[in-house]
C-alpha positions as a printed NumPy array, in Angstrom:
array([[-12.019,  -1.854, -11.748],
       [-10.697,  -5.073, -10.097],
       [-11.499,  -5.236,  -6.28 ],
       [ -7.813,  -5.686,  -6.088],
       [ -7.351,  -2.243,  -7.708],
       [ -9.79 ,  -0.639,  -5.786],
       [ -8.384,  -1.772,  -2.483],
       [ -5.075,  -0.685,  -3.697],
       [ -6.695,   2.898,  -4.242],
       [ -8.386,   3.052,  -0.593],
       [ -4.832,   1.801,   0.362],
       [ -3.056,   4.853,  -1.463],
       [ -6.01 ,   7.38 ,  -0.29 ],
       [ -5.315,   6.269,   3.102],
       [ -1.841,   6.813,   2.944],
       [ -2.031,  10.24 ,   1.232],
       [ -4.406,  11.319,   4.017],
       [ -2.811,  10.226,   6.77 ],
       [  0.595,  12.128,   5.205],
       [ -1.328,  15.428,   5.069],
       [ -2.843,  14.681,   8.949],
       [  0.731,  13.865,  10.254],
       [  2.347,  16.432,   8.745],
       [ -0.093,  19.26 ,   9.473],
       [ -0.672,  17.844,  13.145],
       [  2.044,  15.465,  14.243],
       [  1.013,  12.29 ,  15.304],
       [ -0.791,  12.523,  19.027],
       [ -3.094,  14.661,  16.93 ],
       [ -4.926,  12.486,  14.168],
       [ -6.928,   9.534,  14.922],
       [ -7.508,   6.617,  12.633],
       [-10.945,   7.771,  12.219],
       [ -9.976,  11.116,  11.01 ],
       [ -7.586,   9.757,   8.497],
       [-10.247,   7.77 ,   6.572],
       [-12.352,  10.461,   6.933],
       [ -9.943,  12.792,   4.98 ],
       [ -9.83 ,   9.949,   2.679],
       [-13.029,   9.924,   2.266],
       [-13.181,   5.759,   3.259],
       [-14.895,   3.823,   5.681],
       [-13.913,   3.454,   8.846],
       [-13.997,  -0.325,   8.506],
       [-12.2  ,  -0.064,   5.295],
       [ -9.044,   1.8  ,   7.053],
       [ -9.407,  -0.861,   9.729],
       [ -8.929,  -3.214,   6.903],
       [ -5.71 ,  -2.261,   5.394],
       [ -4.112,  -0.696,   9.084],
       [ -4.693,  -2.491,  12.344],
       [ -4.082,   0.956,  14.03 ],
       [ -2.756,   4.47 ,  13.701],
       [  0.689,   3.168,  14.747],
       [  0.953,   0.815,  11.766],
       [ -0.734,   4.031,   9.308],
       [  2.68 ,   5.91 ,  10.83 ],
       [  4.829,   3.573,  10.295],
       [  3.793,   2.862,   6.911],
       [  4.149,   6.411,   5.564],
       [  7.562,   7.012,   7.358],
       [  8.314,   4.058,   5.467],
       [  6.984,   4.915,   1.979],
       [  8.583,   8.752,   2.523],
       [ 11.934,   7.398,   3.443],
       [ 11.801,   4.55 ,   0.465],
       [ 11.155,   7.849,  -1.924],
       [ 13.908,   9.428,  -0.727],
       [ 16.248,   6.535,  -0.921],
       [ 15.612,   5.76 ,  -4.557],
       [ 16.145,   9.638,  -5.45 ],
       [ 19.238,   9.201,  -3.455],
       [ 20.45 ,   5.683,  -5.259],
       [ 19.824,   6.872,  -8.474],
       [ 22.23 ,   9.643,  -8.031],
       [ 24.939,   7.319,  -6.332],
       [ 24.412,   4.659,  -9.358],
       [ 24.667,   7.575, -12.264],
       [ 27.877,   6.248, -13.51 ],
       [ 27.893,  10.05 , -15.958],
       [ 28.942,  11.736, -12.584],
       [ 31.816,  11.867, -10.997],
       [ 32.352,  11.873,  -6.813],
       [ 31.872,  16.054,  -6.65 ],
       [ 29.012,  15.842,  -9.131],
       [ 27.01 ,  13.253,  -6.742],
       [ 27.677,  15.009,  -4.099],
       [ 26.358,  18.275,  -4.909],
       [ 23.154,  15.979,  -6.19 ],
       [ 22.669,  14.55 ,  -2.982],
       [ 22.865,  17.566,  -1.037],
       [ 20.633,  19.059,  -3.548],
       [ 17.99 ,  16.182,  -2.894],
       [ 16.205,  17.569,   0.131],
       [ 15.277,  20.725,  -2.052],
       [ 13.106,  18.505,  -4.35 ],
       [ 11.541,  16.722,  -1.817],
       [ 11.282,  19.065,   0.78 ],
       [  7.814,  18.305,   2.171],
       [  8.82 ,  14.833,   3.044],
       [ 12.204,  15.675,   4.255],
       [ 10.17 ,  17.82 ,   6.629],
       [  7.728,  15.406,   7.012],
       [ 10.261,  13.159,   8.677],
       [ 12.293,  15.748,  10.415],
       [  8.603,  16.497,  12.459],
       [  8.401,  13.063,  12.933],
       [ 11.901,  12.44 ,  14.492],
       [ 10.482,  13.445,  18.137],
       [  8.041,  10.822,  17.698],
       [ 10.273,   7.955,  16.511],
       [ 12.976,   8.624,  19.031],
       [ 10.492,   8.367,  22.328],
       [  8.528,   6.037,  21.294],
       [  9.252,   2.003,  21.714],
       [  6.647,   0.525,  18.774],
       [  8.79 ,   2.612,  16.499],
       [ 12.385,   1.971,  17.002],
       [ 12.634,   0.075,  13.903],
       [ 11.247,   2.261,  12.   ],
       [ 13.938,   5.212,  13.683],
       [ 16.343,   2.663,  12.952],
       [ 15.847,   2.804,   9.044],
       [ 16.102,   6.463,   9.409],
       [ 19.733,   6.396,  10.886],
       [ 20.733,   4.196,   9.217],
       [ 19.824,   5.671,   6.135],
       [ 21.568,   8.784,   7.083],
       [ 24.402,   6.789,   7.904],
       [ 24.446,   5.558,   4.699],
       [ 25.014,   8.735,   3.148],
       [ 27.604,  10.055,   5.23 ],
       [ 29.851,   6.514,   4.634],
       [ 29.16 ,   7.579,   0.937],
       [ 30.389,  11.35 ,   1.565],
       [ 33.65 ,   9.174,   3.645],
       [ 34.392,   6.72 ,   0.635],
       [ 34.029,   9.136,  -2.132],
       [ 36.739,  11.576,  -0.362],
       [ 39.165,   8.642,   0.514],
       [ 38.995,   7.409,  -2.708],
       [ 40.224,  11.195,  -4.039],
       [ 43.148,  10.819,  -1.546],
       [ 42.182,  11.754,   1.264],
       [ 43.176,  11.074,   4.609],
       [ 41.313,   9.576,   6.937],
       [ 40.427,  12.334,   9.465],
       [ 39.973,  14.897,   6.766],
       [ 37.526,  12.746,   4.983],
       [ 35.788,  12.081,   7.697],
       [ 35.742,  15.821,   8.604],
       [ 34.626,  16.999,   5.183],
       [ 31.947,  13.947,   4.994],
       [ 30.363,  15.445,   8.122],
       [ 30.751,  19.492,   6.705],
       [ 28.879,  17.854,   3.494],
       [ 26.249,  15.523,   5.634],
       [ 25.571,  18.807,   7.763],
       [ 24.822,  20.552,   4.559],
       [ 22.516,  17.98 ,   3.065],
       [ 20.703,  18.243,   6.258],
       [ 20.096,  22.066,   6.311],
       [ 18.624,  22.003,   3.178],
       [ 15.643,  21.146,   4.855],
       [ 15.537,  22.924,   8.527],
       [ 12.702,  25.088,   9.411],
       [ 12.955,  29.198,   9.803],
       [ 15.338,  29.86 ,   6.999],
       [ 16.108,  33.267,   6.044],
       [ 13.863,  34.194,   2.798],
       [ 17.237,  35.972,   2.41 ],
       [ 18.962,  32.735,   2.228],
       [ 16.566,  30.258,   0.192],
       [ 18.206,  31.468,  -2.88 ],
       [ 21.143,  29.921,  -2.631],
       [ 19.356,  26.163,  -2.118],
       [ 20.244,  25.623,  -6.309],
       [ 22.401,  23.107,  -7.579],
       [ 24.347,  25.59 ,  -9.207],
       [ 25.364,  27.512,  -6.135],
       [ 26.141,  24.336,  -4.11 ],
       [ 28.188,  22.935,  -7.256],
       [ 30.149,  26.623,  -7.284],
       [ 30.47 ,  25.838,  -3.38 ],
       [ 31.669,  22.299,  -3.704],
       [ 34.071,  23.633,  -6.545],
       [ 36.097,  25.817,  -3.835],
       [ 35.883,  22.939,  -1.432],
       [ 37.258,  20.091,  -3.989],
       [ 39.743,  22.363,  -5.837],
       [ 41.277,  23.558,  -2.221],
       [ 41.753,  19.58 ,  -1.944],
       [ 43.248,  19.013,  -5.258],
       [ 46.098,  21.906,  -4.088],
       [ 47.04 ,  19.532,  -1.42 ],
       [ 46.461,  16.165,  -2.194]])
């Protein structure tokens, strides 16, 4: 192995580790030191690749969110779906990727009180942003008016982002299947085609 590989390795270790320490303790919790310890690397090789535990954070918010985004793009870009297809996709996404949906949802707190990371909090909204224009377009571009578009694009952002909230009802986890949100979306979008 290439010294290049193998520092991309520690790189990835340290990453991995430092996921598992966030998530499980937040991020006052875990030190630098702890995180290469979990990855079982030197101390001077996590100093290497992250000047601090800030930059670790920042780095895995980053890699999480980039995840997500590409699950999220390849849905928008499937050209075989149509606008209620993607949608129920998209909401569906946090179900598939629910450890790093919660991952970030832990790590809001952080993000939004502290300075060093308002660009990273900045990705994150605007990311979510993103997807609620998407929601917006796709319903004015089926006819709908303004205000009810941008009614229903919040009704389906709010539902993309309980998908992923803590203390659900076991009695309720069920219904977190495609199926069940396409048979939901179905009411929705044939109640629209009635009046549009």
């Amino acid at each position: 192995m290439s010294r290049k590989e193998d520092s991309l390795q520690t790189r990835e270790r340290l990453l991995t580790a430092a996921f598992n320490n966030f998530y499980e303790f937040g991020f006052q919790s875990p030190s630098l030191e702890k995180i290469s310890r979990s990855a079982s690397v030197s101390r001077g090789a996590a100093y290497w690749h992250f000047e601090n535990k800030s930059q670790i954070f920042k780095e895995v918010i980053k890699e999480v969110l980039s995840k997500i985004q590409l699950e999220k793009e390849k849905i928008i870009q499937n050209d075989q779906w149509d606008f209620q297809e993607k949608t129920a996709r998209l909401i569906h996404v946090p179900t598939k990727h629910l450890k790093n949906f919660k991952f970030l949802q832990q790590s809001m707190q952080t993000l939004e009180t502290e300075a060093e990371f308002s660009e990273v909090y900045q990705e994150i909204q605007a990311s979510k942003l993103r997807l609620y224009q998407f929601f917006e377009t796709g319903l004015l571009t089926i006819g709908c008016e303004a205000s009810q578009a941008s009614e229903l694009a919040s009704l389906f952002y709010t539902y993309f982002e309980g998908m992923y909230v803590s203390g659900i009802p076991k009695e309720v986890k069920p219904t977190y299947k495609l199926s069940v949100i396409n048979n939901n979306l179905e009411i929705i979008f044939s109640q629209l085609k009635k009046i549009l």
